[in-house]
C-alpha positions, 0 to 999 in steps of 0.5 A, a space after each residue: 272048304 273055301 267058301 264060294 262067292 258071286 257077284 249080284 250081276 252074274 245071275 241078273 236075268 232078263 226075260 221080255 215076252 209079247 203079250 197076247 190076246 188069249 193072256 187076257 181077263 174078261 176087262 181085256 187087261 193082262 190076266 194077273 195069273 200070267 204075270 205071276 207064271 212069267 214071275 215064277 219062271 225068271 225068278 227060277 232062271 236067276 236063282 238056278 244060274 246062281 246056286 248052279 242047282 235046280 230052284 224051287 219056289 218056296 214063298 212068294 212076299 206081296 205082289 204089288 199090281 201096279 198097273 194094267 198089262 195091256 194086250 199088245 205090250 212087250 213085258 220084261 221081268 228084271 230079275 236079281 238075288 237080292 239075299 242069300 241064306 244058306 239053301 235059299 235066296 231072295 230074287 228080286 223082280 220088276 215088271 215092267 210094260 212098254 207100248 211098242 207104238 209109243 214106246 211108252 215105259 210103265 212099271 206094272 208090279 214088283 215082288 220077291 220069290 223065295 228060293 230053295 237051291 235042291 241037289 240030286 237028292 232033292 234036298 236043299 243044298 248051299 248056296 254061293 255067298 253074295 259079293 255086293 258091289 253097290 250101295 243099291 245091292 247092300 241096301 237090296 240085301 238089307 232089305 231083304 234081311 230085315 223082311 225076313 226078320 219081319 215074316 220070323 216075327 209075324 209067324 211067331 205072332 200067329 202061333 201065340 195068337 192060337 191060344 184062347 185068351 188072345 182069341 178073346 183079345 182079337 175078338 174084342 179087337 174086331 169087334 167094330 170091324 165088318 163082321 158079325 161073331 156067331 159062335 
């Protein structure tokens, strides 16, 4: 079977919501926690409009919080697939905040969701290839390579740390940080 491809732009989803008063933290600002909803649910749209699938969330690589979301403002989330492996697909997200009375634009957080394409089965299943049609989408998709390549290292880095002498290492390693060993 012939191997499927799509372009970057044809599951590029945009989601713009009002933010209200019962959104807010007791600072009066946006509470993180929806902003992070907000993200989950474009980063599913675009996913799911690319694989064709229902789209699981399965990592979440550093939110940035940028800048406050005040009550009031209008949010748009900029979605795009970034990456794609076999069953999974990185989605690009940036958050950005516009005062309707100014019509100020500020850029509030960016993050990448990883996820999973599932079938009828609930298991995962392929995923379109990426046809990449500019330089910002081959940079994007490399980007995303190279982190994934970077989270592979700090996971096996994790799993060699779990034996006793480099637990005396990271100990001796701590040592002068803001802590106190008590064993």
């Amino acid at each position: 079977m012939d191997e499927i491809y799509k372009t970057v732009k044809s599951s590029q989803t945009m989601l713009t919501e009002l933010m209200i008063p019962s959104y807010s933290n007791f600072g009066g600002k946006v509470h993180g926690g929806v902003i992070l909803g907000l993200m989950d649910k474009v980063a599913y749209a675009c996913a799911a409009k690319h694989a064709g699938n229902y789209c699981v969330t399965v990592s979440i690589d550093t939110v940035n919080f940028l800048a406050p979301v005040e009550v009031g403002e209008l949010v748009s989330l900029l979605a795009s697939v970034n990456y794609v492996g076999n069953s999974s697909m990185v989605i690009g997200i940036r958050v950005q905040s516009e005062n309707i009375k100014t019509q100020q634009i500020k850029h509030t957080n960016s993050s990448y969701f990883t996820m999973v394409a599932m079938g009828e089965d609930l298991l995962p299943v392929k995923v379109p290839a990426l046809i990449l049609q500019t330089q910002t989408e081959i940079k994007r998709f490399y980007e995303a390579y190279h982190r994934k390549e970077l989270t592979r290292y700090y996971n096996d880095e994790q799993s060699r740390m779990k034996n006793k002498s480099e637990i005396e290492e990271a100990m001796r390693l701590i040592s002068n940080e803001r802590c106190r060993i008590e064993l």
